[in-house]
RODO-2510 file (C-alpha; in nm, 4 decimals, decimal comma):
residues 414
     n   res          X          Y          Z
     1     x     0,2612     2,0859    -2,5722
     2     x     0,5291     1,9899    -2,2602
     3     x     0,4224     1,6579    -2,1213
     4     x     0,5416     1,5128    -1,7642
     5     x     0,7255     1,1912    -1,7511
     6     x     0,6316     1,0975    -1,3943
     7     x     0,6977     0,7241    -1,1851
     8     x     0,4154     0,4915    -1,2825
     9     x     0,2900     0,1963    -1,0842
    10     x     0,5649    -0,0490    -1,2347
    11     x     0,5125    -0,3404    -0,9742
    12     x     0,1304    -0,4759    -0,8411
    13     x     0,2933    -0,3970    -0,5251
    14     x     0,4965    -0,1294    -0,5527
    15     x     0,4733     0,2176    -0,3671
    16     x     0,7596     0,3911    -0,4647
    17     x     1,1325     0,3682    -0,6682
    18     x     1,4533     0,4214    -0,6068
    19     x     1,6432     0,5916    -0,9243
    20     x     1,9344     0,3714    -1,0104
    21     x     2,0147     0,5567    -1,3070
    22     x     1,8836     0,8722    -1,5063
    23     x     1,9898     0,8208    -1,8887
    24     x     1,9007     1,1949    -1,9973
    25     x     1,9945     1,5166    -1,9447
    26     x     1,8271     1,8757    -2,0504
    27     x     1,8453     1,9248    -2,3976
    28     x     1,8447     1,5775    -2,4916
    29     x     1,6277     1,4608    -2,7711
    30     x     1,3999     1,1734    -2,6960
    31     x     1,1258     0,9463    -2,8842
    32     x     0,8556     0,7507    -2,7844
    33     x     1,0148     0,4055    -2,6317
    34     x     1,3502     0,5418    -2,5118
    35     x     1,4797     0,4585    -2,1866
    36     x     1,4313     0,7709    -1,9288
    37     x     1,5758     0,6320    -1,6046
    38     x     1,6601     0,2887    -1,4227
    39     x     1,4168     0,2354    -1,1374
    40     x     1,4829    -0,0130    -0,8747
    41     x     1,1148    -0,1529    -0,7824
    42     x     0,9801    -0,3854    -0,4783
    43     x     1,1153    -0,6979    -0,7110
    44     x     1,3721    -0,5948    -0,9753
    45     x     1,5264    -0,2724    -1,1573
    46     x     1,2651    -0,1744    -1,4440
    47     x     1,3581     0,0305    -1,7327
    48     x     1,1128     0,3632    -1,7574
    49     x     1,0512     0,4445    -2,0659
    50     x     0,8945     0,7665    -2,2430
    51     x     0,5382     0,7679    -2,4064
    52     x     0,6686     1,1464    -2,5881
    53     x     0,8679     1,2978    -2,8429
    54     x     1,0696     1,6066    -2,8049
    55     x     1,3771     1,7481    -2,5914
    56     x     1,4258     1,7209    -2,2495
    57     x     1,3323     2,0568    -2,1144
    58     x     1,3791     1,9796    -1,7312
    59     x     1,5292     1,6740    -1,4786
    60     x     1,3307     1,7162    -1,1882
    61     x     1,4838     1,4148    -1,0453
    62     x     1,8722     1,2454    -0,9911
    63     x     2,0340     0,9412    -0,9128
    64     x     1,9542     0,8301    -0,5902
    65     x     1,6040     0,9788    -0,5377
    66     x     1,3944     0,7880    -0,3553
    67     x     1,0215     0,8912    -0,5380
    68     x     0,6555     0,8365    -0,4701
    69     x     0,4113     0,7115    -0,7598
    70     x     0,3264     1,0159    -1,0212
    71     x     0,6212     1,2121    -0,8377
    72     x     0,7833     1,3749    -1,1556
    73     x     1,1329     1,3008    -1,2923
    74     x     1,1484     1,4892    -1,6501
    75     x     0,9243     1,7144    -1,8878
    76     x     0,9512     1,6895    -2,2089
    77     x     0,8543     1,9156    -2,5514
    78     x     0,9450     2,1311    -2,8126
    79     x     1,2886     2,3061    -2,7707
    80     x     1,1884     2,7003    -2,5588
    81     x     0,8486     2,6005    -2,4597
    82     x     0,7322     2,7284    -2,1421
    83     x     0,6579     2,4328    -1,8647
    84     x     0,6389     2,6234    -1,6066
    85     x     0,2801     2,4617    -1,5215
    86     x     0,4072     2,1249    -1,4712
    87     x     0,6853     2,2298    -1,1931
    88     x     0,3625     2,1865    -0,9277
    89     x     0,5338     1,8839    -0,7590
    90     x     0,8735     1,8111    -0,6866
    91     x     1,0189     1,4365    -0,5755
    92     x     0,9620     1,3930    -0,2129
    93     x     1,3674     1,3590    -0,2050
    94     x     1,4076     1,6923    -0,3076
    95     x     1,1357     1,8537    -0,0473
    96     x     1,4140     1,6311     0,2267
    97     x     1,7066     1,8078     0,1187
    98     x     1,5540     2,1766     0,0874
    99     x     1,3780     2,1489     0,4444
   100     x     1,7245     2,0529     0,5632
   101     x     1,9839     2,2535     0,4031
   102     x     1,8636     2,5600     0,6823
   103     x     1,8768     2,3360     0,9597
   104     x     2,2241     2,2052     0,8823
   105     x     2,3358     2,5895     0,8609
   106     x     2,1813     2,6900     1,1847
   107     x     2,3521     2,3454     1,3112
   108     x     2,7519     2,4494     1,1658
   109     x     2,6614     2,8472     1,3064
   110     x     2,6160     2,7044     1,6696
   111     x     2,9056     2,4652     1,6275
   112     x     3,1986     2,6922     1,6710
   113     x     3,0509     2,8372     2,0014
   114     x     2,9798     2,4420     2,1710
   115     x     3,3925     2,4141     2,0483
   116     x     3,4545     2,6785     2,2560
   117     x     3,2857     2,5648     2,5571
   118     x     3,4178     2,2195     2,5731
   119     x     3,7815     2,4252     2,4776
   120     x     3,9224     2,4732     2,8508
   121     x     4,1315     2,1650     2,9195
   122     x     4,3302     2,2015     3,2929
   123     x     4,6823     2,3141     3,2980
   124     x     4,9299     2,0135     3,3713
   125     x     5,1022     1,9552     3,7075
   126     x     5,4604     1,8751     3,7362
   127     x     5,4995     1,5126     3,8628
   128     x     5,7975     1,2645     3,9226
   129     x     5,6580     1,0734     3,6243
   130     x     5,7065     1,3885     3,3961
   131     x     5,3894     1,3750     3,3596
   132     x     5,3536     1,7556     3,3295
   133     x     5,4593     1,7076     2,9075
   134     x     5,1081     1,4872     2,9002
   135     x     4,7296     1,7017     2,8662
   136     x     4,5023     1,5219     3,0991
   137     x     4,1839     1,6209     3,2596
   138     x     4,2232     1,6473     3,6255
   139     x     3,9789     1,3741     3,6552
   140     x     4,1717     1,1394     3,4560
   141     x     4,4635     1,2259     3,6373
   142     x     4,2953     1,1342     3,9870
   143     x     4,2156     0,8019     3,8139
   144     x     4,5480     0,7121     3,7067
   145     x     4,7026     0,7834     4,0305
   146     x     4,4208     0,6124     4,1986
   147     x     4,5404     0,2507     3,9661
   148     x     4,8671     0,3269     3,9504
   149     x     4,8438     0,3865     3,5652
   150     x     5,1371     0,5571     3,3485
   151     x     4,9747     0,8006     3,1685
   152     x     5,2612     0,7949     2,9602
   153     x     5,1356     0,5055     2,8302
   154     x     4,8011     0,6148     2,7697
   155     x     4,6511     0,7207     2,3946
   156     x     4,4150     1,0274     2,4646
   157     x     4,1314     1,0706     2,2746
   158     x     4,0185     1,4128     2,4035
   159     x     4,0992     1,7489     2,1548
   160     x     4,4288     1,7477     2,0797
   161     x     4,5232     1,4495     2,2602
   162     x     4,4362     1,5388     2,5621
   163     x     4,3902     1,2189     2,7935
   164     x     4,0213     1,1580     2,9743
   165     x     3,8495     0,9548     3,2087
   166     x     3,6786     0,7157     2,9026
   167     x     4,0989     0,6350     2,8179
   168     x     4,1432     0,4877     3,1029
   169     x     3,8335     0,2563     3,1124
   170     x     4,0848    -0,0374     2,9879
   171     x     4,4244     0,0591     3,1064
   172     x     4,5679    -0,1549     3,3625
   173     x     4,8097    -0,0306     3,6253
   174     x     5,1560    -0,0227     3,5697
   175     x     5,2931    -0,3616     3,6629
   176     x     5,5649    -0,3966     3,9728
   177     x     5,9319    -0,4386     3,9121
   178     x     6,0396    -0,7555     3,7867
   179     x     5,6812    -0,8738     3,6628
   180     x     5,5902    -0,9360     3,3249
   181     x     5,2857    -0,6869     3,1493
   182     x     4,9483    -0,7632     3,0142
   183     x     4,9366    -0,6459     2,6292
   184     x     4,6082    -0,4831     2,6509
   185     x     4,4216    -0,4618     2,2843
   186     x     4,2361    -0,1764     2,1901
   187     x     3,9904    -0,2333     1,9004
   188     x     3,8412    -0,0010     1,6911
   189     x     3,4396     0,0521     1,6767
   190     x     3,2876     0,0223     1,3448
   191     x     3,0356     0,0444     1,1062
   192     x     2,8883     0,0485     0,7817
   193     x     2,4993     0,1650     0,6610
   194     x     2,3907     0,0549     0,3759
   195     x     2,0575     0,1710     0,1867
   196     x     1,7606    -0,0236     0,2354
   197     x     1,6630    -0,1305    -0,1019
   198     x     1,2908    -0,0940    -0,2275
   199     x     1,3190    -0,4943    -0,2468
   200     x     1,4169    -0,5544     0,0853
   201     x     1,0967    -0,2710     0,2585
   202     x     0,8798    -0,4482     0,0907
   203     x     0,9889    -0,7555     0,2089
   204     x     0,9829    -0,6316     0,5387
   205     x     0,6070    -0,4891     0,5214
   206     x     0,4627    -0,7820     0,2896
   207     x     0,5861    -1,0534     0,5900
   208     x     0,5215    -0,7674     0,8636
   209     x     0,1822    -0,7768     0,7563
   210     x     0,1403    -1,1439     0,6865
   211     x     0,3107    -1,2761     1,0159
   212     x     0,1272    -1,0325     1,2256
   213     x    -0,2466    -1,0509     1,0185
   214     x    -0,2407    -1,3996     0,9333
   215     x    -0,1992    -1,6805     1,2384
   216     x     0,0011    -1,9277     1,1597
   217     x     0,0197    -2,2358     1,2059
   218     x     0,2680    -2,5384     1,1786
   219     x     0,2483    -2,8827     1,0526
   220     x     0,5949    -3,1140     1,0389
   221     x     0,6082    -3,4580     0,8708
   222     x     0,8931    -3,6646     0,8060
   223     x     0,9352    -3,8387     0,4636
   224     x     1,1488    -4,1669     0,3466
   225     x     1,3224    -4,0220     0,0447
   226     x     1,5078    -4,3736    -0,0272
   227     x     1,2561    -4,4455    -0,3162
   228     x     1,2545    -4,0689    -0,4666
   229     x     1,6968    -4,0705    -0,4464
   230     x     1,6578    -4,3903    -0,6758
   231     x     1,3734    -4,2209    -0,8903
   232     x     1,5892    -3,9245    -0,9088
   233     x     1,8528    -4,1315    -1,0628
   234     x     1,6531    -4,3327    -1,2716
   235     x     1,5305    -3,9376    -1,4099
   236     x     1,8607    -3,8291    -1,4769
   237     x     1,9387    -4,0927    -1,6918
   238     x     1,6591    -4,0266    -1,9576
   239     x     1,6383    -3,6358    -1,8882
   240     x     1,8400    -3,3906    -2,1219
   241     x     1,8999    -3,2035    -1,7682
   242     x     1,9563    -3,2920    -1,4106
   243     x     1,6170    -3,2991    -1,2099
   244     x     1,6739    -3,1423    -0,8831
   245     x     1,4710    -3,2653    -0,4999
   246     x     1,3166    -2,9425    -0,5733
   247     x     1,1856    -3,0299    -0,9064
   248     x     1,0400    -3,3553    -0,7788
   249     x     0,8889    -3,1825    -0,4717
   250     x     0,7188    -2,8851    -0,6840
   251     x     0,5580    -3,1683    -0,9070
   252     x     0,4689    -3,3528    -0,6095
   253     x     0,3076    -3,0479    -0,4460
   254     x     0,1012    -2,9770    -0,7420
   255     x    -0,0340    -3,3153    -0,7142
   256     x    -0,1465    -3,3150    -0,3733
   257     x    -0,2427    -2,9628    -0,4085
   258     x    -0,5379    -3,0865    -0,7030
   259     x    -0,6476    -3,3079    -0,4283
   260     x    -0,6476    -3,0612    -0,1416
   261     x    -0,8384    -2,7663    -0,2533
   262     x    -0,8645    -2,5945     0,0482
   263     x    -0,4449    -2,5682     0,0606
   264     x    -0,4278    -2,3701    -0,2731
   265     x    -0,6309    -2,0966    -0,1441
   266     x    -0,6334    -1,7250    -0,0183
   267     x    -0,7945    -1,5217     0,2836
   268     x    -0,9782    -1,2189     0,0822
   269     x    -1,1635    -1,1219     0,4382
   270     x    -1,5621    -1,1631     0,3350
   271     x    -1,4552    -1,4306     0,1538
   272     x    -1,2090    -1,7149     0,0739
   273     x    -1,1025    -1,7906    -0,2554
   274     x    -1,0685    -2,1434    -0,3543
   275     x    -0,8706    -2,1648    -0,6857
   276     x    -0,8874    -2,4023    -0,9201
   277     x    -0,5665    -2,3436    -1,1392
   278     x    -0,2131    -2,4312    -0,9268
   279     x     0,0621    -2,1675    -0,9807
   280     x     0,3660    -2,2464    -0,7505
   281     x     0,5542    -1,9908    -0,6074
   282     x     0,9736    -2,0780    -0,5811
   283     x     1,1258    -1,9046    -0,3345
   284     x     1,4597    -1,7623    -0,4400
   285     x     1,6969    -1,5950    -0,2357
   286     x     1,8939    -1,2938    -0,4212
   287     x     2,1814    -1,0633    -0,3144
   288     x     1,9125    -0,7621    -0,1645
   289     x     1,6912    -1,0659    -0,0013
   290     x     1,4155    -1,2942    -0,1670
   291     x     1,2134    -1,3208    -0,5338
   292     x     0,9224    -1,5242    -0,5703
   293     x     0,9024    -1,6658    -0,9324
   294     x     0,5498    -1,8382    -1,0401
   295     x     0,5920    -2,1739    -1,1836
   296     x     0,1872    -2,1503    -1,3305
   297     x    -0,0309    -2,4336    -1,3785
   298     x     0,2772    -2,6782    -1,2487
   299     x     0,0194    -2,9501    -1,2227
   300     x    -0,0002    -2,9770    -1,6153
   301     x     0,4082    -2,9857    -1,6681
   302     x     0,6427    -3,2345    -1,6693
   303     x     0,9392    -3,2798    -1,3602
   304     x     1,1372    -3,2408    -1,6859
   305     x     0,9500    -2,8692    -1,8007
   306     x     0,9284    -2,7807    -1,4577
   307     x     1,2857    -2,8225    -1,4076
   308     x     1,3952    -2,6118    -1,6935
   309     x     1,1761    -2,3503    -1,6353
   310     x     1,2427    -2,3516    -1,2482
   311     x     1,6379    -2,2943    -1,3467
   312     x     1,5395    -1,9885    -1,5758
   313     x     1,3497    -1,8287    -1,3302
   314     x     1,6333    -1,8775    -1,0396
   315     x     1,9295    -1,6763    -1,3104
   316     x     1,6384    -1,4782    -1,3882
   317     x     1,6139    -1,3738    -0,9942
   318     x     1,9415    -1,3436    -0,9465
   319     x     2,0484    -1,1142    -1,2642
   320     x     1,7458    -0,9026    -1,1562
   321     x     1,5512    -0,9640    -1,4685
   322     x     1,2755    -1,1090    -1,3746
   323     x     0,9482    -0,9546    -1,5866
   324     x     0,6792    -0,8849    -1,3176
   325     x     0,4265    -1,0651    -1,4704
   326     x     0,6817    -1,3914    -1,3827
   327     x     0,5892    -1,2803    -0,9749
   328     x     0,2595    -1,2729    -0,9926
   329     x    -0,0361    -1,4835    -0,9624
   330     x     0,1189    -1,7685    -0,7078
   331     x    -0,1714    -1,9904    -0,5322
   332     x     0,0907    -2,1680    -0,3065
   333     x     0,4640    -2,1230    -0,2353
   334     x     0,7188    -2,3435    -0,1433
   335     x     1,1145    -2,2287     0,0363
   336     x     1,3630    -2,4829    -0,0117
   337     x     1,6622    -2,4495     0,2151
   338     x     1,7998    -2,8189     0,2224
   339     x     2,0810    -2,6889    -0,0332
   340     x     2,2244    -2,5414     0,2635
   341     x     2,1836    -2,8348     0,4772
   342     x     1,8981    -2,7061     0,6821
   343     x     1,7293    -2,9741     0,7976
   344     x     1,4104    -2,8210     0,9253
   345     x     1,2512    -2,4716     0,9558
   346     x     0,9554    -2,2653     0,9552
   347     x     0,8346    -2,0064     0,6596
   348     x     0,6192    -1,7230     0,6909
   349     x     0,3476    -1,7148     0,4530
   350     x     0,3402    -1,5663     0,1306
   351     x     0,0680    -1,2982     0,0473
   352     x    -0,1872    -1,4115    -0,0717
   353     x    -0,1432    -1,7671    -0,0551
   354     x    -0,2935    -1,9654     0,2433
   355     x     0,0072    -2,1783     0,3014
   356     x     0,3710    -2,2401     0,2525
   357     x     0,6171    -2,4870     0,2291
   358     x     0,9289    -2,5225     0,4107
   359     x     1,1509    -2,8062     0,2588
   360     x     1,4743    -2,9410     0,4389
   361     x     1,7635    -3,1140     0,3123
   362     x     1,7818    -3,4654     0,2364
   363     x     2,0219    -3,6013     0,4876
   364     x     2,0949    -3,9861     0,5405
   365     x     2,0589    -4,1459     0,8884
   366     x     2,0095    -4,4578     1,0394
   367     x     1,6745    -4,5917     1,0252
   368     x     1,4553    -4,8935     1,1383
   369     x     1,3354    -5,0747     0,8684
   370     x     1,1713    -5,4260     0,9198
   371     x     1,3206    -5,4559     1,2756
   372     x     1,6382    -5,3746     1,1624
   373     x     1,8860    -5,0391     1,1795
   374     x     1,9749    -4,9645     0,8058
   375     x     2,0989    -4,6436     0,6839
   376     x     1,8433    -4,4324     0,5007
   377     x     1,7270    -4,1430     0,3113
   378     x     1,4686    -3,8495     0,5329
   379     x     1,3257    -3,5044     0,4836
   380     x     1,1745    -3,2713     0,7134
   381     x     0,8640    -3,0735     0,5869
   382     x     0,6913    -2,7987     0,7715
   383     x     0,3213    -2,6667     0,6127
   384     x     0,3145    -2,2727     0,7742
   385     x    -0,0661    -2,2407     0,7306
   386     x    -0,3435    -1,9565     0,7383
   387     x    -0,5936    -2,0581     1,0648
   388     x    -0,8138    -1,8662     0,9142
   389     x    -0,8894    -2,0864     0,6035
   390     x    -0,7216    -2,3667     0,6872
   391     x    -0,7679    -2,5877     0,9507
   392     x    -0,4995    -2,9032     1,1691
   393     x    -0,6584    -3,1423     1,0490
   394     x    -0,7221    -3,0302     0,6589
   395     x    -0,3104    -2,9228     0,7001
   396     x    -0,2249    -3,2829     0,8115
   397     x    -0,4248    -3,4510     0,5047
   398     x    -0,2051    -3,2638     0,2398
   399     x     0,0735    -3,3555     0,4077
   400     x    -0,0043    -3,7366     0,4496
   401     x    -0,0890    -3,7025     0,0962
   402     x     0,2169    -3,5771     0,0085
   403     x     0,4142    -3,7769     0,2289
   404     x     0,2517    -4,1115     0,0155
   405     x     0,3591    -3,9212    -0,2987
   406     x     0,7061    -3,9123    -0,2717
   407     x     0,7255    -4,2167    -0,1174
   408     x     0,6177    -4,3957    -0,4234
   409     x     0,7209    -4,0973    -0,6688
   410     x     0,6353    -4,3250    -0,9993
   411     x     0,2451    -4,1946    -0,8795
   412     x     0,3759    -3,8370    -0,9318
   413     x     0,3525    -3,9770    -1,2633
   414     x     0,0167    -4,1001    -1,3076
***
């Protein structure tokens, strides 16, 4: 019996795929397990595989296609059966193109006759300039006599050259004998469009929806990092790999988190959800726009664990591998910019988390310390926070908290 290979649900969050690839072809023989098409999903390009054995019998779908879930892409079954019954939908790509092959006939039929009317371009008039050799609309003409301009001098951009009143916009007049002429650049207008990528909508309606459902709220605090830059290095020196600011601050985090239940929580509308495991979301921007990895129950792991696995999440994100189960499940996310030398900024919180973290770079600064200017170590961090669950004041005790933690970062420890 013909089955139908259609696009399954391969995201939580996904609505629909863009084909990156199809790897068969009618005719092709398949088993259970092989690799049908690439499909570029919400958070990374999936393979789709096939739950059948037989022969392709039909592609409904091609590279490109942008599909809906349970649109079809191939049926497959024994070689001559009839599948005729399973043709009932075709990718919403397809439906595009058919609805506008007719218009884009009708469009190229009525083309030649607008060519015609815009055809008649006025005969040229003999001047002392010799301008007669030169196609110009009379208004243009008018113009340049108006300025003073030398047509001659003048690139036309009308049909065949012919010279009109949008040429001249730019064109200064001819100068007077025995002054020197303005070089006058003309640029060329362009542009490029690129594909919005199934990564990059969903960013778009994920944030949409939080920014404009969710209001936010901002906290700021200012840390002394002198203590955690010598911790750092103290870390480094007993660690088989290089502990990061980040590393420190996700450990940190999960800290004050346990003592701050109300932070690690989620809107769910009748009711709010209080959770009791920490999974830390890790911002991570990518080449199409921005993966959220889950470091899970980060208050259990080492800086040292968390540090390794942070790093094989972050090639993960960028080489598009990431597994989706490795996205899902955050309780609390934190966006680190200070790599870049941002110093401070705000971060729009992460569905369905209740708060965010926006870390800034460590930058060194002069400081009053004990009545006297010394130079020093700061960091800017800014809580983004749900109203709805979480309140200024309940905001401003996770960040005093954490503010005392990496102050004295041998308590991350305890």
């Amino acid at each position: 019996m013909a089955e139908a290979i259609r696009l399954g649900r391969m995201t939580d969050t996904m609505e629909e795929g863009f084909l990156a690839e199809v790897n068969v072809k009618v005719g092709d023989k398949i088993k259970s397990g092989d690799t049908i098409a690439e499909v570029e999903t919400d958070k990374a390009t999936l393979p789709l595989e096939s739950y059948y054995n037989g022969v392709i019998l039909h592609v409904a779908a091609k590279k490109g296609d942008t599909l809906k879930i349970n649109d079809l892409i191939a049926i497959v079954g024994k070689e001559g059966e009839d599948f005729s019954s399973l043709l009932g939908d075709v990718p919403a790509a397809d439906k595009k193109e058919e609805k506008a092959e007719p218009k884009q006939e009708a469009k190229e039929e009525k083309q030649p006759a607008k060519k015609e009317a815009a055809q008649p371009v006025a005969e040229t008039t003999t001047s002392a300039d010799n301008d007669d050799r030169l196609k110009a609309s009379p208004l243009a003409r008018a113009i340049a006599k108006e300025k003073g301009i030398d047509l001659s001098n003048v690139k036309g951009s009308g049909e065949e050259g012919r010279i009109v009143k949008r040429d001249l916009e730019n064109v200064s007049a001819a100068p007077a004998a025995g002054t020197t002429a303005k070089s006058t650049y003309v640029g060329e207008e362009s542009y490029t469009d690129a594909r919005v990528s199934q990564m990059r909508k969903t960013i778009a309606r994920r944030l949409s929806e939080s920014k404009n459902g969710a209001p936010h709220f901002y906290l700021t605090i200012d840390v002394d990092m002198d203590n955690a830059v010598a911790f750092r290095a103290q870390l480094n020196n007993v660690l088989p790999a290089k502990a990061s600011f980040n590393d420190i601050v996700i450990k940190a985090v999960a800290k004050a988190l346990r003592q701050h239940p109300a932070i690690n929580s989620s809107w769910l509308g009748d009711t709010i959800r209080y959770n009791n495991h920490i999974h830390i979301g890790m911002a991570v921007a990518v080449e199409d726009g921005l993966l959220v990895p889950v470091i899970k129950f980060a208050d259990n792991k080492s800086i040292g664990d968390i540090g390794a696995e942070a790093k094989a999440l972050a090639q993960k994100a960028t080489t598009k591998k990431l597994a989706p189960a490795e996205m899902e499940g955050n309780t609390f996310t934190i966006s680190n910019l200070g790599m870049f030398g941002i110093e401070q900024f705000t971060a729009i919180i992460n569905p369905p988390d209740a708060c965010i973290l926006a870390v800034g770079a460590v930058r060194q600064e002069p400081v009053v310390k004990d009545g006297q200017v010394v130079p020093g170590n700061r960091m800017k961090l800014t809580l983004s926070s749900d109203h709805r669950v979480v309140d200024g004041a309940t905001g401003a005790k996770f960040l005093q908290t954490l503010k005392q933690l990496l102050e004295a970062p041998l308590s991350i420890l305890l």
